[in-house]
NUBATOR-245260 format. One line per 5 residues: number of its first residue (from 0); their letters; for each residue x, y, z of C-alpha. Coordinates in nm, 4 decimals, decimal comma. Layout:
% residues N
NUM	a	X:Y:Z  ...
% end
This chain:
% residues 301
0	xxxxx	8,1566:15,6854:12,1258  8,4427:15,4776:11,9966  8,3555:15,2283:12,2996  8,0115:15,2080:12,2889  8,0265:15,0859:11,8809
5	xxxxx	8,2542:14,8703:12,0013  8,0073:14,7493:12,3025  7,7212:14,6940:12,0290  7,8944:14,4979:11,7566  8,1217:14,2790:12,0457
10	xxxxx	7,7337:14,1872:12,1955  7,5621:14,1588:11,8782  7,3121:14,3885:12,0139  7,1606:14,4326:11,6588  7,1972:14,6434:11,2841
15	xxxxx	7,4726:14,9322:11,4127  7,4613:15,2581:11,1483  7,6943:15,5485:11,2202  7,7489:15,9204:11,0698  7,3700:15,8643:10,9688
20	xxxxx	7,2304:16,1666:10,7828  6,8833:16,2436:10,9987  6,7174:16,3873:10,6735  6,6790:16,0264:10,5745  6,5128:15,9552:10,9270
25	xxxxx	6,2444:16,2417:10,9919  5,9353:16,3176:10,7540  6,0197:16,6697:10,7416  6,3668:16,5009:10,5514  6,5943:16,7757:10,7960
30	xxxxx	6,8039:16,7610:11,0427  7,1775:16,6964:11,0589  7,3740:16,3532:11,1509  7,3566:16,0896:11,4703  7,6764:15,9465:11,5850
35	xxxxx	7,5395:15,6028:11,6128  7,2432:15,4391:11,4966  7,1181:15,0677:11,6619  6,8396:14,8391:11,5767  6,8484:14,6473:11,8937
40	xxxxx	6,7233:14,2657:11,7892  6,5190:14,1896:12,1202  6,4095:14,3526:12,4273  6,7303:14,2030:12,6417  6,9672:14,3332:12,3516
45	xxxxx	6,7796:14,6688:12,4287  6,8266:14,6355:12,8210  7,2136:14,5623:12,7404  7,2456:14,8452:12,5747  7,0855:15,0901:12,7733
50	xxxxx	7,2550:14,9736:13,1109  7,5735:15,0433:12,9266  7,4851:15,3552:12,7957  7,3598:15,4593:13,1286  7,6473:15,3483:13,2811
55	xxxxx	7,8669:15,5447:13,0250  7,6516:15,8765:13,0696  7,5536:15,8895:12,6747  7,2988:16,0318:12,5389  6,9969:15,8740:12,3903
60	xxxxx	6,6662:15,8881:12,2117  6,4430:15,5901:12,0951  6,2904:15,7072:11,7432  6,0508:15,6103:11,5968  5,8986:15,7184:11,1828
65	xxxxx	6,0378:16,0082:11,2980  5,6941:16,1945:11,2073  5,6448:16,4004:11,4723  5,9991:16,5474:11,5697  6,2990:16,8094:11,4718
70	xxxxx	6,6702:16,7418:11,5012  6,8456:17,0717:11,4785  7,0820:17,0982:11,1886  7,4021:16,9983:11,4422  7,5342:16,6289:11,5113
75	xxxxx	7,3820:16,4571:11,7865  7,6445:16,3510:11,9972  7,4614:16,0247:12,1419  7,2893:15,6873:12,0320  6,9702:15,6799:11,8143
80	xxxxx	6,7576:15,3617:11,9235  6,4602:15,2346:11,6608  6,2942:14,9481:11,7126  6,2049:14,8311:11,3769  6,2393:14,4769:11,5151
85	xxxxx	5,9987:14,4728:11,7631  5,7456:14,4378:11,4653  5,5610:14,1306:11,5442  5,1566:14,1411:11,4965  4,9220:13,8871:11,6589
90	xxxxx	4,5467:13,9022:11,5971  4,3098:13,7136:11,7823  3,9278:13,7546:11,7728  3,8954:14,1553:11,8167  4,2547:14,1972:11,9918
95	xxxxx	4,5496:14,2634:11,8123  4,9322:14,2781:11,9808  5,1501:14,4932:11,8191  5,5065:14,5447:11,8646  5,6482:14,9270:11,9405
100	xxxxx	5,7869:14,9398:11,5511  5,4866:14,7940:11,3269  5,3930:15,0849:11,0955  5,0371:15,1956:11,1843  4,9358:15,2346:10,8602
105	xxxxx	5,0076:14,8633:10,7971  4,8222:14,7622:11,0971  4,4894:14,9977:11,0161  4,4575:14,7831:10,7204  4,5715:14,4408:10,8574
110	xxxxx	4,2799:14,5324:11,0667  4,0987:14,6138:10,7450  4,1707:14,2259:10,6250  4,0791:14,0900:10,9466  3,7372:14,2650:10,9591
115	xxxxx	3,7712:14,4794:11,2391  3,6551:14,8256:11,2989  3,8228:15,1060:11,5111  4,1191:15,1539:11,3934  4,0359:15,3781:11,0542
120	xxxxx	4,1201:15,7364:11,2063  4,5210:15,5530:11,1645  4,5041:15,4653:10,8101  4,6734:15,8119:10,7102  4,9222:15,8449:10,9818
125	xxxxx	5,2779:15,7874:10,8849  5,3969:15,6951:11,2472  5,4942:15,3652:11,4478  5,2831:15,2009:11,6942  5,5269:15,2951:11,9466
130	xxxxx	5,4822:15,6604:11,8559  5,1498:15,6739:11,8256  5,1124:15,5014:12,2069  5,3659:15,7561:12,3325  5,1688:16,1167:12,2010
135	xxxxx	4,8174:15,9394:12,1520  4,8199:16,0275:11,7848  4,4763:16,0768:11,6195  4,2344:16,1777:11,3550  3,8857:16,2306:11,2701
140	xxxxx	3,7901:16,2497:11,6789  3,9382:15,9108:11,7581  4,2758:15,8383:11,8806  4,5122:15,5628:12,0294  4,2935:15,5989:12,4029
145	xxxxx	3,9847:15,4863:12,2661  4,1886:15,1409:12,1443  4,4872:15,0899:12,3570  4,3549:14,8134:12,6511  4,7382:14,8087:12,7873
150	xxxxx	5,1045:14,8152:12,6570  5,3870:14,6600:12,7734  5,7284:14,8804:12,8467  6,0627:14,8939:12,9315  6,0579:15,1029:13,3151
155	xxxxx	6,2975:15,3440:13,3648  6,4541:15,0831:13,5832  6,4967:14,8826:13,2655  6,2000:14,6030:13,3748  5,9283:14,5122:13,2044
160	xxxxx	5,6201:14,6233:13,3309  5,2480:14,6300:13,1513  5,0671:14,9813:13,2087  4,7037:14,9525:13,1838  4,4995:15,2134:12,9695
165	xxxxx	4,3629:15,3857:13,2840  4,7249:15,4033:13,4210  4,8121:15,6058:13,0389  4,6759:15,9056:13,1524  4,5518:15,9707:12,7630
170	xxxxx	4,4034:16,2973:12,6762  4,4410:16,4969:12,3639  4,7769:16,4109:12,1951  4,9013:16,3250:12,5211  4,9812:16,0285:12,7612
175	xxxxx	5,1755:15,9346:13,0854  5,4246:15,8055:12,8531  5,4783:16,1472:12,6901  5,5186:16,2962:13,0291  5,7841:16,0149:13,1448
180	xxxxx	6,0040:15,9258:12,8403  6,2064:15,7004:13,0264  5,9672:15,4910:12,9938  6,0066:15,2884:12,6604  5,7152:15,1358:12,5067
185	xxxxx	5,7736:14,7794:12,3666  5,4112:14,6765:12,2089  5,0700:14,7822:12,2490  4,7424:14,6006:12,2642  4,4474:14,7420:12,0706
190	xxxxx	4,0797:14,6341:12,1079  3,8682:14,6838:11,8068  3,5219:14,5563:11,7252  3,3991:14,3181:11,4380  3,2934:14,5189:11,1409
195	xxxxx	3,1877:14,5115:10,7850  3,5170:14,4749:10,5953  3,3299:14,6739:10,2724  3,2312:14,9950:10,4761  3,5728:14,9874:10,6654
200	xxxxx	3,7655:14,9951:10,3482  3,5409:15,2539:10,1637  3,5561:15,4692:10,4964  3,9473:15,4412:10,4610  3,9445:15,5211:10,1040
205	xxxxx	3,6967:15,8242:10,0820  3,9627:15,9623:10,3814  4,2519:15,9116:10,1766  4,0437:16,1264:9,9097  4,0085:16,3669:10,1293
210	xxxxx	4,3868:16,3564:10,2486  4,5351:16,4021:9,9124  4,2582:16,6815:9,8465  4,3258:16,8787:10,1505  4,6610:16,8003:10,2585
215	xxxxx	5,0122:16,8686:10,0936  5,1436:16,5302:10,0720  5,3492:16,5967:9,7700  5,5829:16,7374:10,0284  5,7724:16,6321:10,2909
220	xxxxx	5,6117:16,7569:10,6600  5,5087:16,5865:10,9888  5,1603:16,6484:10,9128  4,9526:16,8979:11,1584  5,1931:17,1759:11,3384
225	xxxxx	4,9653:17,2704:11,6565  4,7092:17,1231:11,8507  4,3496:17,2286:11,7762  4,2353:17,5068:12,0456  3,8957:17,3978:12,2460
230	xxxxx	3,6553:17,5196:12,0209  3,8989:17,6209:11,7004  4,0646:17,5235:11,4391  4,4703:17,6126:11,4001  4,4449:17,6143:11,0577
235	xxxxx	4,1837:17,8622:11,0703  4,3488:18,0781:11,2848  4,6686:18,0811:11,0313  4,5479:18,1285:10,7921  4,2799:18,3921:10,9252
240	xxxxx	4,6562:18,5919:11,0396  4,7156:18,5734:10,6445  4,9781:18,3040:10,7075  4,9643:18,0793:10,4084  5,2325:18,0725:10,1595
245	xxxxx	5,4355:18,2256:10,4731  5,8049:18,0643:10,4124  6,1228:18,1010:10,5895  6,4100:17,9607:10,4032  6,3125:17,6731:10,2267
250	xxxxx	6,0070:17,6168:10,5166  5,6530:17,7368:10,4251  5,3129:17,7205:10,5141  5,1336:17,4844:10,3031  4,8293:17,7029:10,0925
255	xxxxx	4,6711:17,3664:10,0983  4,6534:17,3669:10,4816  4,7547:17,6038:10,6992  4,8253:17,3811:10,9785  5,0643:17,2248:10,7600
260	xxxxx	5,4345:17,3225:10,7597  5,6400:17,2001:10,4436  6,0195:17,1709:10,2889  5,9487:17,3306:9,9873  6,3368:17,2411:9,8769
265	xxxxx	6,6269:17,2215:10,1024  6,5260:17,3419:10,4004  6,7036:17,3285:10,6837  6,5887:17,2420:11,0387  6,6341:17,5705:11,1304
270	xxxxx	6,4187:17,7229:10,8605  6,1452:17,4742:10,9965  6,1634:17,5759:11,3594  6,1760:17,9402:11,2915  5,8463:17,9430:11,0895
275	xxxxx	5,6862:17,7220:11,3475  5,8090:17,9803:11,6300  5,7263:18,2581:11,3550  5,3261:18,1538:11,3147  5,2845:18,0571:11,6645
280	xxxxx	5,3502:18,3857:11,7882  5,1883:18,5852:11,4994  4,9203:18,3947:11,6148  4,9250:18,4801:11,9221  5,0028:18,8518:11,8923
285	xxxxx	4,6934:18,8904:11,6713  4,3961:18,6449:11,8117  4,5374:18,5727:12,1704  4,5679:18,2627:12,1101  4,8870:18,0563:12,2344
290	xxxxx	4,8877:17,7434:11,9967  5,0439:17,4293:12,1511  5,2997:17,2847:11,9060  5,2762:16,9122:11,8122  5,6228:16,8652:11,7105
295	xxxxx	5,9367:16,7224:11,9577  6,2578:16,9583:11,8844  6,5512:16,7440:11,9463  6,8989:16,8716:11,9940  6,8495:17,2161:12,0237
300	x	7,0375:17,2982:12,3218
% end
């Protein structure tokens, strides 16, 4: 690993962290430590890197709020890449580019200021644009399909290429791009319609009512745990197994919402994956059904 820190600061490649404690990196605040941490500046500082890394065999992961993935407690012996820089937003008439590492809660309500509807169901989701492309996050039966016209990514051949939204495959919290993570999206653009700015924001506020009412925010998670069945509700079905309050370790099932998984205190990652492995197959043993888990585990091997 020696070399490749070497590699990054000799070609200025961008903002090089190492020994990083993941905690400080996921929403769940778990996890142990990364090696080496890069903020590449620019997509060919990104294309350096990664030919060297292939080249070298290392391991590596682009990451994004970390909001929807678990590092085991163990180091990862590889290269973290976030692309925090790629944060440029354009805006023109009802289109707005976005790079891979805006915040989508910023741009729901830079969409807000600029008047445009479509966007709402994002205001509460604590992910990146590049996130929310790759596992077509959504809310309030809307999601990153119904917006996304085309994004632009890196190929696993390390070219630029723009994928269309019929070439995205996007269905329910999932995409091509979640199926081929070699493939490394750069920005997104989103099509939204012209709206009442008034009714947009109190749509976004009475949600974020709701949020705090409903949801545990007080504590760190990575919001819902498993994918609604067809036809059900998870939550419903944990809690209907008597799940809530359910803790391992310093993990527990939020008795705010039982599709909500929470570090009470110091949990560790293993606490967390061991109560999400614990209520999926409770679940299962007791209503038949087999809940499909939201969260990425990372490092587990």
């Amino acid at each position: 690993m020696k070399e490749i820190v070497n590699f990054i600061k000799k070609n200025g490649i961008g903002q090089l962290k190492q020994d990083v404690n993941l905690k400080n990196y996921t929403t769940y605040k778990v996890g142990g430590t990364a090696k080496v941490l890069v903020y590449p500046k620019d997509v060919n500082k990104l294309i350096l890197l990664l030919e060297k890394l292939n080249k070298e065999n290392v391991n590596y992961k682009v990451l994004g709020f970390g909001s929807n993935v678990i590092f085991s407690d163990k180091t990862y012996d590889g290269v973290l890449i976030k692309l925090d820089c790629f944060d440029d937003v354009k805006i023109n008439d009802t289109v707005i580019t976005a790079g891979a590492g805006v915040s989508l809660v910023k741009l729901s309500y830079a969409a807000l200021k600029a008047g445009l509807t479509g966007l709402e169901f994002a205001s509460g989701i604590p992910g990146s644009v590049g996130g929310a492309v790759f596992m077509n996050a959504g809310a309030y039966k809307s999601d990153m399909g119904y917006i996304v016209s085309e994004i632009k990514v890196l190929t696993p051949e390390l070219e630029v290429k723009t994928l269309y939204n019929k070439d995205l495959n996007y269905k329910y919290r999932s995409s091509f791009l979640k199926h081929n993570p070699n493939y490394i999206c750069l920005e997104a653009t989103i099509v939204l319609r012209h709206g009442d700015k008034a009714l947009i924001k109190e749509l976004m506020e009475t949600r974020r009512q709701k949020r705090l009412m409903t949801q545990p925010l007080e504590y760190p998670s990575a919001g819902s745990v498993f994918r609604n069945p067809e036809g059900e509700f998870a939550g419903k079905l944990i809690e209907d197994c008597k799940l809530k309050g359910f803790n391992i370790g310093g993990a527990k099932v939020s008795e705010k919402h039982a599709n909500f998984i929470i570090n009470s205190g110091n949990a560790k990652a293993s606490d967390v994956r061991n109560l999400i492995m614990y209520v999926h197959d409770t679940v299962k043993d007791k209503t038949g059904y087999d809940l499909k888990i939201e969260q990425e585990f990372v490092n587990w091997e």
